[in-house]
Each structure stands twice: as C-alpha cells, then as structure tokens.
PDB file of N, CA, C, O and CB in Angstrom:
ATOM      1  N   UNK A   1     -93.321  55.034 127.094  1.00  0.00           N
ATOM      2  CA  UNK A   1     -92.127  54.768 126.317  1.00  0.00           C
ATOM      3  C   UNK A   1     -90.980  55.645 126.854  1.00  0.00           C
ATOM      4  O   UNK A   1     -91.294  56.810 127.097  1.00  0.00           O
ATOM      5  CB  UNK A   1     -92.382  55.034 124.798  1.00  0.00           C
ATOM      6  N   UNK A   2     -89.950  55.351 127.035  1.00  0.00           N
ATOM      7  CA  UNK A   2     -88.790  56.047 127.384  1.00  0.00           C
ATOM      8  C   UNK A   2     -87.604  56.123 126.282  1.00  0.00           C
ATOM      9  O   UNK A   2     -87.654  55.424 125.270  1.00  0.00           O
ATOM     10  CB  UNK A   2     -88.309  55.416 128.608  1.00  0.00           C
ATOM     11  N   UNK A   3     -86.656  56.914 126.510  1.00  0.00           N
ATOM     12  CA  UNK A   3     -85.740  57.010 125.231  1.00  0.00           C
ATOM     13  C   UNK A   3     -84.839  55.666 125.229  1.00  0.00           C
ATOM     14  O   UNK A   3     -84.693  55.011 124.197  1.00  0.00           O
ATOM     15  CB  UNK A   3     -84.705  58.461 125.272  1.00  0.00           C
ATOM     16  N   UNK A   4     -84.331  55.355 126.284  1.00  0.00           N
ATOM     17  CA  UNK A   4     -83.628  53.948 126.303  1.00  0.00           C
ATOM     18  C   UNK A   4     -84.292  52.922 125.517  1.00  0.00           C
ATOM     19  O   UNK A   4     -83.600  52.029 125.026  1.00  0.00           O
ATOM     20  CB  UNK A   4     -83.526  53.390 127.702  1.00  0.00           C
ATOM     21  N   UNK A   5     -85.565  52.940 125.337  1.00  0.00           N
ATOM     22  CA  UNK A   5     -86.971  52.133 124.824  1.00  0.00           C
ATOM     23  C   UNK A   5     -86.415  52.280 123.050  1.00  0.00           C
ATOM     24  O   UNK A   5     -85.736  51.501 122.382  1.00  0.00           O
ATOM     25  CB  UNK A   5     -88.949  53.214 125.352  1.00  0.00           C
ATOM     26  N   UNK A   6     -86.908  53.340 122.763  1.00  0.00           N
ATOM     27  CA  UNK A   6     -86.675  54.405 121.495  1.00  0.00           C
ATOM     28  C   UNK A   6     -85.602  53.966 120.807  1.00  0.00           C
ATOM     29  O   UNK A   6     -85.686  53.276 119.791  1.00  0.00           O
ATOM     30  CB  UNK A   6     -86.372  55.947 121.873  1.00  0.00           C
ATOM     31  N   UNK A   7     -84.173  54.483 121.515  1.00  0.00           N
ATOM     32  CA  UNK A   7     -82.690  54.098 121.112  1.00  0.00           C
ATOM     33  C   UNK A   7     -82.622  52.842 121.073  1.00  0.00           C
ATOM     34  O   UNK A   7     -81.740  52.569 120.258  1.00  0.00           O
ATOM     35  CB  UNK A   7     -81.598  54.541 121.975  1.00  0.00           C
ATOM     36  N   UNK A   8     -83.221  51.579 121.653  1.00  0.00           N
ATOM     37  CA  UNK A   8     -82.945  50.134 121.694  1.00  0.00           C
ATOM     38  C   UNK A   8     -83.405  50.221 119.987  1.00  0.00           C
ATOM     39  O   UNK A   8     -82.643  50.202 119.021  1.00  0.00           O
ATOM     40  CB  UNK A   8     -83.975  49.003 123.012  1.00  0.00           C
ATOM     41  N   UNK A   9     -84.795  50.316 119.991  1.00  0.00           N
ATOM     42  CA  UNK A   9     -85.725  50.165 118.583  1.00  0.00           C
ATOM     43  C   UNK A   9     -84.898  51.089 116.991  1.00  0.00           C
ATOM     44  O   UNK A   9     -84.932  50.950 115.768  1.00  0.00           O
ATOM     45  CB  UNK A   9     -87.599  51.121 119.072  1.00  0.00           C
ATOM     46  N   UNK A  10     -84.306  51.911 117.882  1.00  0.00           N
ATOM     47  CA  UNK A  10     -83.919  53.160 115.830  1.00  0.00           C
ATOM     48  C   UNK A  10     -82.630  51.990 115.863  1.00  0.00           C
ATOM     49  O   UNK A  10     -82.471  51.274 114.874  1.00  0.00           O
ATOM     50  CB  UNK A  10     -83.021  56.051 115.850  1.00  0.00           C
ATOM     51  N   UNK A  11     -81.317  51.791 117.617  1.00  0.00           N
ATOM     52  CA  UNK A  11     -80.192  52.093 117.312  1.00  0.00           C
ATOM     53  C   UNK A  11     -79.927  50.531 116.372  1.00  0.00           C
ATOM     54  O   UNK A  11     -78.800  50.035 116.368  1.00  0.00           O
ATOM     55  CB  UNK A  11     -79.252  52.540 118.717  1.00  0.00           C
ATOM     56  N   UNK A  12     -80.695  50.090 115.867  1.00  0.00           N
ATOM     57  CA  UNK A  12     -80.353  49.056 114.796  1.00  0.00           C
ATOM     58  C   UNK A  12     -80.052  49.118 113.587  1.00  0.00           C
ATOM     59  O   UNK A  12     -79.351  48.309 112.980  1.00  0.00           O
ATOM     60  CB  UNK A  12     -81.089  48.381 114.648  1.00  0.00           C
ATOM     61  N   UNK A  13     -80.730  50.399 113.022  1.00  0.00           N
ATOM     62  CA  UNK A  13     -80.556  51.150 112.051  1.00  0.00           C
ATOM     63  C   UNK A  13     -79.130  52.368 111.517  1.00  0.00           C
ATOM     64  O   UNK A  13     -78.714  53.340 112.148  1.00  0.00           O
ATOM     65  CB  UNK A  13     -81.683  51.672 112.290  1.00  0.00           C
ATOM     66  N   UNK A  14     -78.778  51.970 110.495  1.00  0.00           N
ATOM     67  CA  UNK A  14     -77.730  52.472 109.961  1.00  0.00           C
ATOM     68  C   UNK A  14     -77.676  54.194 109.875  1.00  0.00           C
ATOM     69  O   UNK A  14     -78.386  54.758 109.042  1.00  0.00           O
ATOM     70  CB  UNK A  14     -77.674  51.791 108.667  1.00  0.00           C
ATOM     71  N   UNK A  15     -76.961  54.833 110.613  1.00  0.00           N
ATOM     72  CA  UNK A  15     -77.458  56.553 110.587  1.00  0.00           C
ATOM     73  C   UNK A  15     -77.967  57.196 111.961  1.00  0.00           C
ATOM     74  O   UNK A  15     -78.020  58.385 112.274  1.00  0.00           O
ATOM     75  CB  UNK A  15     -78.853  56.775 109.504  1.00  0.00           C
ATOM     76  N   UNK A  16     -78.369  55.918 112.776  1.00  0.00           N
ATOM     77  CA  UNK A  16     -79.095  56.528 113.680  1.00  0.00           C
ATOM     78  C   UNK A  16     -78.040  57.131 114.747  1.00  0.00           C
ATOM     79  O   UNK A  16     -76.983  56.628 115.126  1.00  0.00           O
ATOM     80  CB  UNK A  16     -80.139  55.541 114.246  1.00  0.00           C
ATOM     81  N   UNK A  17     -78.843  58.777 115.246  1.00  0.00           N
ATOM     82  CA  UNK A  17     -77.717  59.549 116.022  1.00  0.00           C
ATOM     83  C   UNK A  17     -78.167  59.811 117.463  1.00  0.00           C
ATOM     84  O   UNK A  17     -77.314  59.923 118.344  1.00  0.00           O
ATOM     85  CB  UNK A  17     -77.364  60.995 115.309  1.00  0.00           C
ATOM     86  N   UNK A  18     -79.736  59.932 117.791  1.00  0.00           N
ATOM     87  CA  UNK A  18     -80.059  59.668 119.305  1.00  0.00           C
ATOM     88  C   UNK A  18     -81.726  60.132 118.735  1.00  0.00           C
ATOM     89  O   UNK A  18     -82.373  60.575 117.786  1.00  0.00           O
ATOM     90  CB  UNK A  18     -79.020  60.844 120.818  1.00  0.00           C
ATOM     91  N   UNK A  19     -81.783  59.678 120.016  1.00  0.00           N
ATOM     92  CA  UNK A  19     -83.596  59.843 120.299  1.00  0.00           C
ATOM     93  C   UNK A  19     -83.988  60.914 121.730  1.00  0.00           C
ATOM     94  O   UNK A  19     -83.389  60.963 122.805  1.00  0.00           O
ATOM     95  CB  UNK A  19     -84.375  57.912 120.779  1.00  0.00           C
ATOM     96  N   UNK A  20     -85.044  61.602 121.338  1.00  0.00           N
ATOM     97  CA  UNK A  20     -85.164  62.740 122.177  1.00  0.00           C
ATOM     98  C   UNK A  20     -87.203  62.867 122.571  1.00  0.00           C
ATOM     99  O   UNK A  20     -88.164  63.342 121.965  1.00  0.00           O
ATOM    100  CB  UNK A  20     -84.328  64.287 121.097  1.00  0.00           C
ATOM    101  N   UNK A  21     -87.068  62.367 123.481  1.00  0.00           N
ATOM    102  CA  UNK A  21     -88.317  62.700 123.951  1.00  0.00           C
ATOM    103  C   UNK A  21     -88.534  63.873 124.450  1.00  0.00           C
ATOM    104  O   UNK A  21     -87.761  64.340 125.286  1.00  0.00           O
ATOM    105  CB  UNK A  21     -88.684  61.952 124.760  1.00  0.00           C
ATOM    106  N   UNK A  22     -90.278  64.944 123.760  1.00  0.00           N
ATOM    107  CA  UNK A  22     -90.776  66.248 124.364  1.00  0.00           C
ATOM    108  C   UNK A  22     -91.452  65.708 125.564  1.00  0.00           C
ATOM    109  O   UNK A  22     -92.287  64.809 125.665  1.00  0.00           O
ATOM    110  CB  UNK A  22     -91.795  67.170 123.387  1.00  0.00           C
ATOM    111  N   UNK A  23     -90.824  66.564 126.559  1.00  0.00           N
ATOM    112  CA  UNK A  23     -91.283  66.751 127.954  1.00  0.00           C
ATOM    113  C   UNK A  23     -92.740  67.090 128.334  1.00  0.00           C
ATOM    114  O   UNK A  23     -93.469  66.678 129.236  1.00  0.00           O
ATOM    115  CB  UNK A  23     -90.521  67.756 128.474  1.00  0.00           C
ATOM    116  N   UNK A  24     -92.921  68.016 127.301  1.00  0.00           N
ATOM    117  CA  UNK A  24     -94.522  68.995 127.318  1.00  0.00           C
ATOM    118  C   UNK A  24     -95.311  68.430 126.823  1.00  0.00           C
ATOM    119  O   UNK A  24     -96.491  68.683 127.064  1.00  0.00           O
ATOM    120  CB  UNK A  24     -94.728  70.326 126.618  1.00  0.00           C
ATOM    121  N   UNK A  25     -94.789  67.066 125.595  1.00  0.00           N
ATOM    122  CA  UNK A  25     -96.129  66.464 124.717  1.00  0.00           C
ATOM    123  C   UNK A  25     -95.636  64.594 124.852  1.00  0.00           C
ATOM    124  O   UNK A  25     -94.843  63.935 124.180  1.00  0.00           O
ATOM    125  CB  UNK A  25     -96.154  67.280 122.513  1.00  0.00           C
ATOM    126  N   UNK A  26     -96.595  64.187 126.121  1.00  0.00           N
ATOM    127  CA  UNK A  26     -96.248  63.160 126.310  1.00  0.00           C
ATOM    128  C   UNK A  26     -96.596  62.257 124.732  1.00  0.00           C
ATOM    129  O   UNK A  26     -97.431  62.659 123.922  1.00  0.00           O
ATOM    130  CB  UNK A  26     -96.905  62.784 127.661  1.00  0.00           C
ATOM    131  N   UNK A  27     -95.693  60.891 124.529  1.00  0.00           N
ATOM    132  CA  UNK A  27     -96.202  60.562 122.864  1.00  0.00           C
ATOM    133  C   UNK A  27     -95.759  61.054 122.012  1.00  0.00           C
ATOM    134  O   UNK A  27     -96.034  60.592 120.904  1.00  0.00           O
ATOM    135  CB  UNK A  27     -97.371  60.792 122.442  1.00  0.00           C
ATOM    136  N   UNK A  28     -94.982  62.072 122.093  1.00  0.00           N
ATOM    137  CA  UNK A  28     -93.886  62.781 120.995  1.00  0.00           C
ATOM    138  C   UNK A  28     -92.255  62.560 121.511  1.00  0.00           C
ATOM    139  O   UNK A  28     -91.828  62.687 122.659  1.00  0.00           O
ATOM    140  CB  UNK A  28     -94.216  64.676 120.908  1.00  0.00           C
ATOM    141  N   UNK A  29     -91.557  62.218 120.374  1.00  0.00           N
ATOM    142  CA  UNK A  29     -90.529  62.092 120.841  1.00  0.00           C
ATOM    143  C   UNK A  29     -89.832  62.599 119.007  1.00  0.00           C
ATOM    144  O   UNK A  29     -90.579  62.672 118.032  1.00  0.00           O
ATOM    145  CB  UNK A  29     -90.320  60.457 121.742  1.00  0.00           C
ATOM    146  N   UNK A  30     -88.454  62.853 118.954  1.00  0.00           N
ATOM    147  CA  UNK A  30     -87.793  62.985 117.911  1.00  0.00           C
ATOM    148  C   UNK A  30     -86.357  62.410 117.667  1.00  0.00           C
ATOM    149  O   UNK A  30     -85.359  62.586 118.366  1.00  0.00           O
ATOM    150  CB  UNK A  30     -87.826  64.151 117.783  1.00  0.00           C
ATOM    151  N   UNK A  31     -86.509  61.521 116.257  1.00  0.00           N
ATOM    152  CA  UNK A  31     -85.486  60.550 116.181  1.00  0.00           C
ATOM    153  C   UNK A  31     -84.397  61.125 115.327  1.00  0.00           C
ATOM    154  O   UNK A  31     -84.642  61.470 114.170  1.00  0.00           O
ATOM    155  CB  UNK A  31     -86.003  59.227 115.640  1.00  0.00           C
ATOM    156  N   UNK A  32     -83.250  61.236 115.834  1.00  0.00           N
ATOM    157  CA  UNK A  32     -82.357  61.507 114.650  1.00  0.00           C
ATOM    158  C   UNK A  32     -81.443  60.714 113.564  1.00  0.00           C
ATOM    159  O   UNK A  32     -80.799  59.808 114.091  1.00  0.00           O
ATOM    160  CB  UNK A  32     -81.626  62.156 115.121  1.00  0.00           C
ATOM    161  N   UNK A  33     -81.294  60.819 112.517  1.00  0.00           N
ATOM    162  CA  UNK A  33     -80.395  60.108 111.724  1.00  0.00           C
ATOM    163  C   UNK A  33     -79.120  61.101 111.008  1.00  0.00           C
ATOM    164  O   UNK A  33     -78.827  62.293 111.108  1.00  0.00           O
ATOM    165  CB  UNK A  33     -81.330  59.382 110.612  1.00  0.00           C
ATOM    166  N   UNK A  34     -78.661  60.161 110.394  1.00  0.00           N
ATOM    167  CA  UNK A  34     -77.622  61.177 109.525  1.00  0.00           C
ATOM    168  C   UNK A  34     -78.162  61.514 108.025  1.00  0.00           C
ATOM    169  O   UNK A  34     -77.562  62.386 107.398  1.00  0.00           O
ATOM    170  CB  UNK A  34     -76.023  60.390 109.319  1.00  0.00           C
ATOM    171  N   UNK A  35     -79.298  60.840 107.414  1.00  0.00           N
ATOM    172  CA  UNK A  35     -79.538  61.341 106.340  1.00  0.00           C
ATOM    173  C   UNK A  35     -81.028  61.004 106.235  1.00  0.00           C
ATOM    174  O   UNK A  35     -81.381  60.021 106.885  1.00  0.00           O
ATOM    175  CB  UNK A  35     -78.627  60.890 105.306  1.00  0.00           C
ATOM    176  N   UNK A  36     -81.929  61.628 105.551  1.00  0.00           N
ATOM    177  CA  UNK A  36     -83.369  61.261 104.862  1.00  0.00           C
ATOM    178  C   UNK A  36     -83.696  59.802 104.749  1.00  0.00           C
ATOM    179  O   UNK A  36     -84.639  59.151 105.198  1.00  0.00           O
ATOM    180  CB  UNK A  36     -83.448  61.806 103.378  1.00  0.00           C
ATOM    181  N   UNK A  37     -82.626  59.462 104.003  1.00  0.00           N
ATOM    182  CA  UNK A  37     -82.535  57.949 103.100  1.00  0.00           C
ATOM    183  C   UNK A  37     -82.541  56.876 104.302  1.00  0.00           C
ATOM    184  O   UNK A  37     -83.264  55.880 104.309  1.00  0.00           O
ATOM    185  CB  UNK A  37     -80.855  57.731 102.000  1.00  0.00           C
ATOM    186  N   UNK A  38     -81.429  57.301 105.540  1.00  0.00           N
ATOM    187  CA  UNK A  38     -81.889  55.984 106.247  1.00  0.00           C
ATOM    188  C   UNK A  38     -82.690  56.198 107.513  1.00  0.00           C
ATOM    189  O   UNK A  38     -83.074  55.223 108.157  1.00  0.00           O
ATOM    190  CB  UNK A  38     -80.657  55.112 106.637  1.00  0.00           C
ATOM    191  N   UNK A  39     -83.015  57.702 107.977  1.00  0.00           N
ATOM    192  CA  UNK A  39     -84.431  57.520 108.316  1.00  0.00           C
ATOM    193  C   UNK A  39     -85.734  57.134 107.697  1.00  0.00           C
ATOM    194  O   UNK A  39     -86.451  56.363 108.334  1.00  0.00           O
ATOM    195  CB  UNK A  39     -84.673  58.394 108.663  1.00  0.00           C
ATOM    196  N   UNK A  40     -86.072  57.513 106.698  1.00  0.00           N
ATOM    197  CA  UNK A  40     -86.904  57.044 105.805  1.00  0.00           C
ATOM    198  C   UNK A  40     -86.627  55.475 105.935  1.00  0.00           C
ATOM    199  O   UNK A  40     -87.654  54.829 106.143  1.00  0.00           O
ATOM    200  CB  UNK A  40     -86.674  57.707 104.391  1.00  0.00           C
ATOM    201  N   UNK A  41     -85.281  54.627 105.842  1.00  0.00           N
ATOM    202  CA  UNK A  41     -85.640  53.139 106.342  1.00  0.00           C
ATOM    203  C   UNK A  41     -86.108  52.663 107.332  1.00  0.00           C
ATOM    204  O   UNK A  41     -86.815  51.659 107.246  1.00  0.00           O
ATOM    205  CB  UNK A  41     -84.870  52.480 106.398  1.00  0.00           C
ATOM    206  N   UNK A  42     -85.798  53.343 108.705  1.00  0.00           N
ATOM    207  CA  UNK A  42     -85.854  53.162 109.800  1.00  0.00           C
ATOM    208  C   UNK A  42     -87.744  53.055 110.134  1.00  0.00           C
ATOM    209  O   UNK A  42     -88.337  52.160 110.737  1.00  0.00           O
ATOM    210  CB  UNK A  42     -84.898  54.311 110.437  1.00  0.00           C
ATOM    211  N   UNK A  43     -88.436  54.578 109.354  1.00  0.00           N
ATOM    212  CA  UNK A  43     -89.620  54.823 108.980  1.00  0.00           C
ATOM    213  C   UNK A  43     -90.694  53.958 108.991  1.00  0.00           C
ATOM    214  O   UNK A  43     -91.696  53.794 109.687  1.00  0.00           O
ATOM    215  CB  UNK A  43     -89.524  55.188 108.011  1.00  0.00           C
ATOM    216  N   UNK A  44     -90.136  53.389 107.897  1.00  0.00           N
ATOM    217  CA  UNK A  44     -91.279  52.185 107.011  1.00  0.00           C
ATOM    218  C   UNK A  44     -90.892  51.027 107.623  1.00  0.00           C
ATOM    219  O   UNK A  44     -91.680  50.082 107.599  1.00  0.00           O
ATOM    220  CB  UNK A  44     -91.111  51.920 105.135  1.00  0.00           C
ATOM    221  N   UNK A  45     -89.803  50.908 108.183  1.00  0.00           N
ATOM    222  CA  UNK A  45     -89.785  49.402 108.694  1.00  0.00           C
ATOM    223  C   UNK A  45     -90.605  49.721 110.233  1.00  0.00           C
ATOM    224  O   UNK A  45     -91.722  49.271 110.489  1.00  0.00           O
ATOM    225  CB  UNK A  45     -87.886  48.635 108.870  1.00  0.00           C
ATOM    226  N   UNK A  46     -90.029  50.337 110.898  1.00  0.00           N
ATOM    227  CA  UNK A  46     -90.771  50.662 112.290  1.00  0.00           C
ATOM    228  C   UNK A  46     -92.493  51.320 112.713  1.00  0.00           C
ATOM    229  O   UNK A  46     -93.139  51.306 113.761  1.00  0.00           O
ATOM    230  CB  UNK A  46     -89.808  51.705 112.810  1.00  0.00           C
ATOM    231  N   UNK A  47     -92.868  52.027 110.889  1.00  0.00           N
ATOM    232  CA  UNK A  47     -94.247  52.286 111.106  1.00  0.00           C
ATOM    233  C   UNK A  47     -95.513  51.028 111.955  1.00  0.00           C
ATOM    234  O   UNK A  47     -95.829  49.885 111.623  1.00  0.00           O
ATOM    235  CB  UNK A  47     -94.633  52.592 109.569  1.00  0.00           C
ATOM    236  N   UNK A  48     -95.916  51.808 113.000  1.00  0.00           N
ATOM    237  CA  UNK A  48     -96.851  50.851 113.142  1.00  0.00           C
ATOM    238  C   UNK A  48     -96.433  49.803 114.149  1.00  0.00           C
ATOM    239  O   UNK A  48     -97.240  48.932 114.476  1.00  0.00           O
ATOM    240  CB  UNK A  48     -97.133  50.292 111.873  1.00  0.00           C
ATOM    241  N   UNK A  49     -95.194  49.841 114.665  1.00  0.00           N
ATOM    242  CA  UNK A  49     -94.792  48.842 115.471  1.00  0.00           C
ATOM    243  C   UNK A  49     -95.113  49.293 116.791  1.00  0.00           C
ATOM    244  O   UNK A  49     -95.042  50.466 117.158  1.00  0.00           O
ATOM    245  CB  UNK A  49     -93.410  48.491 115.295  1.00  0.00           C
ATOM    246  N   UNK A  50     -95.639  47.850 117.826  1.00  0.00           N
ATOM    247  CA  UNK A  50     -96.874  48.217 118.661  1.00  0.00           C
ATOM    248  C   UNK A  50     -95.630  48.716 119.779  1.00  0.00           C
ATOM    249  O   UNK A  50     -94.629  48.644 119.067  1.00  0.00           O
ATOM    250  CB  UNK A  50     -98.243  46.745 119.157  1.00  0.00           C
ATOM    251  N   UNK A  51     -95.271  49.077 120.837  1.00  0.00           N
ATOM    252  CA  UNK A  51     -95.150  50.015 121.926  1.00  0.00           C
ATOM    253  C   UNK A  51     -95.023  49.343 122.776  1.00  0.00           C
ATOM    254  O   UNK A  51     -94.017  48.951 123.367  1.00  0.00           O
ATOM    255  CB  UNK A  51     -96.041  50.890 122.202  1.00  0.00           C
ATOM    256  N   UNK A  52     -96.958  48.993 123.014  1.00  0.00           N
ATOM    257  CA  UNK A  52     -97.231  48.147 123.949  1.00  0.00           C
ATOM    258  C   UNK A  52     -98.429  47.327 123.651  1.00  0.00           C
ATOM    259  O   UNK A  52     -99.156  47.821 122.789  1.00  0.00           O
ATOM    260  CB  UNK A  52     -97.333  48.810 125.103  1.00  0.00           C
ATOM    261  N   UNK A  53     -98.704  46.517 124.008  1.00  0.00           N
ATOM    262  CA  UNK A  53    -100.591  45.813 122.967  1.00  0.00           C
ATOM    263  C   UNK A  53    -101.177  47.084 122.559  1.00  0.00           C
ATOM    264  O   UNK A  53    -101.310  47.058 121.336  1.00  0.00           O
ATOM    265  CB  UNK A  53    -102.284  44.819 124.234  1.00  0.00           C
ATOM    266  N   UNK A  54    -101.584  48.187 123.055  1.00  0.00           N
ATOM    267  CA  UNK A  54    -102.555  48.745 122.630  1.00  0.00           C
ATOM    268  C   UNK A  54    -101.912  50.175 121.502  1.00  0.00           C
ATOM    269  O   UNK A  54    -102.605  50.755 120.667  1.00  0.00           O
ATOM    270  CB  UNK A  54    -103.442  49.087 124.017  1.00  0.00           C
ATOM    271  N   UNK A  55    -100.119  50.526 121.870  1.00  0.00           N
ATOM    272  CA  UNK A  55     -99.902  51.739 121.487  1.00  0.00           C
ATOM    273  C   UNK A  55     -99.160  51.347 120.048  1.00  0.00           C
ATOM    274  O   UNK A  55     -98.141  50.667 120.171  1.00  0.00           O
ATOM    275  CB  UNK A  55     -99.076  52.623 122.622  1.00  0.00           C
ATOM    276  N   UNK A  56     -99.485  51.635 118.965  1.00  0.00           N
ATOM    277  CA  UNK A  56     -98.320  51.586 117.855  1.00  0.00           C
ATOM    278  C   UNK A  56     -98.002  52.677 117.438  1.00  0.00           C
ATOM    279  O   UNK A  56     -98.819  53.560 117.180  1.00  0.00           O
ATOM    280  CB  UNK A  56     -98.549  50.892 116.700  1.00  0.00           C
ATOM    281  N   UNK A  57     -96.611  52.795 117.293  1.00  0.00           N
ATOM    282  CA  UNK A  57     -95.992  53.930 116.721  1.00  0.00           C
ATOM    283  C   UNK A  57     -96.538  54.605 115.541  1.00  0.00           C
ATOM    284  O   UNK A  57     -96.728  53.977 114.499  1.00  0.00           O
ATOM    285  CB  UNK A  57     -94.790  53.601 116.429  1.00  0.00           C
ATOM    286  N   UNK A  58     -96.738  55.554 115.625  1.00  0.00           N
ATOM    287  CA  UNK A  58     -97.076  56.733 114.089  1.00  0.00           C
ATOM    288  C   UNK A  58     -96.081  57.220 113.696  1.00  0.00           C
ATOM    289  O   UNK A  58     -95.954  58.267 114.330  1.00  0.00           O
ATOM    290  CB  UNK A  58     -97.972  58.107 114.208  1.00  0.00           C
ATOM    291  N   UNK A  59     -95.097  57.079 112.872  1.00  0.00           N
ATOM    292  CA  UNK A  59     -94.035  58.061 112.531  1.00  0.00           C
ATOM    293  C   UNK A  59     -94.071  58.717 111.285  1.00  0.00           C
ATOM    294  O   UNK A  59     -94.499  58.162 110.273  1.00  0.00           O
ATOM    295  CB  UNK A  59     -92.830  57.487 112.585  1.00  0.00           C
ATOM    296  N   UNK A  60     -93.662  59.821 111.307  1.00  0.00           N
ATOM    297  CA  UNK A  60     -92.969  60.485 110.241  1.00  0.00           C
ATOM    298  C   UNK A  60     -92.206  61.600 110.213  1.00  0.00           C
ATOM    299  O   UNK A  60     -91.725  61.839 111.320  1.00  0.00           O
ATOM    300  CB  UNK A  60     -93.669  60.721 109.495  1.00  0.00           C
ATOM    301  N   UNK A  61     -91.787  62.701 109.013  1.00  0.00           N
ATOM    302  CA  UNK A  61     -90.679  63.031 109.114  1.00  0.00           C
ATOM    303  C   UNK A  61     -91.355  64.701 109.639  1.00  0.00           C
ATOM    304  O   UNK A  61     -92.464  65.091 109.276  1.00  0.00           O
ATOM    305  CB  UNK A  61     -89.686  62.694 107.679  1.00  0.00           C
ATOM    306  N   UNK A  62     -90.473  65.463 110.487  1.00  0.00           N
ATOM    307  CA  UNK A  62     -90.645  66.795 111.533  1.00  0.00           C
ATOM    308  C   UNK A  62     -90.704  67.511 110.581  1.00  0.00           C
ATOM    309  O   UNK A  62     -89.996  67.247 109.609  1.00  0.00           O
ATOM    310  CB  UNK A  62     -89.535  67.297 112.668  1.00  0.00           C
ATOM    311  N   UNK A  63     -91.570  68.639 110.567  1.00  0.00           N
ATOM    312  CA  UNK A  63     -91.800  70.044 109.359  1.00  0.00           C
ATOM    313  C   UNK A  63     -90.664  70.693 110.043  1.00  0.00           C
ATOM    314  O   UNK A  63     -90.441  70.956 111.225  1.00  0.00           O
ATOM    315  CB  UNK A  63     -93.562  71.200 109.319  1.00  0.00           C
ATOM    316  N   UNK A  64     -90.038  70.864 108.988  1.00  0.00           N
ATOM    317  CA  UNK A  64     -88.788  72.209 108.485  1.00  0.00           C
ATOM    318  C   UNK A  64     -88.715  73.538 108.805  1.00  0.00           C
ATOM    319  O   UNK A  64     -87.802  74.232 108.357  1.00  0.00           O
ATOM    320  CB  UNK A  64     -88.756  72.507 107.116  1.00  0.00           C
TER     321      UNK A  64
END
C-alpha cells in the first residue's frame, strides 16, 4: 500500500488532512483528520476494506 493509495481511499472523507506511512513498521500507516467525529466516519465506513484480495484494513484510533 502506498500513501497516494491511502489519500485516494480517506481523501473522500470530510476532515481528512494527509496520510503518513511508518517506514520501520511496514502495514502501519497514520491517517489524519480534523476532528474524532469524522475520523471515526471515515473508521467504520473503511473498516475492513480489502487492500488487496488477501489484505483488509484494521483501523483504529492511535493511543495518546
């Protein structure tokens, strides 16, 4: 997955501010929004959406 990949998939969503893939942990990446409320939409609509046939996204929200 690449961030261009990432940003195609959040930037539909209302709030969304960029996407940032970790270098060190391939499969991790971090999405930003402007508030809880419409990441949390972005969340539940995108949980689970496949990648590629075999990869589906796991998301949720980064510890504080």
């Amino acid at each position: 997955c690449t961030e261009l990949t990432l940003e195609m998939l959040f930037n539909q969503y209302e709030g969304y501010h960029e996407a940032r893939l970790v270098p060190s942990k391939p499969g991790i990446a971090f999405i930003e929004f402007n508030s809880e409320v419409t990441a949390g939409h972005a969340m539940v609509t995108l949980q689970n959406f496949h990648i590629t046939p075999t990869h589906a996204m796991k998301i949720g929200f980064a510890k504080r």
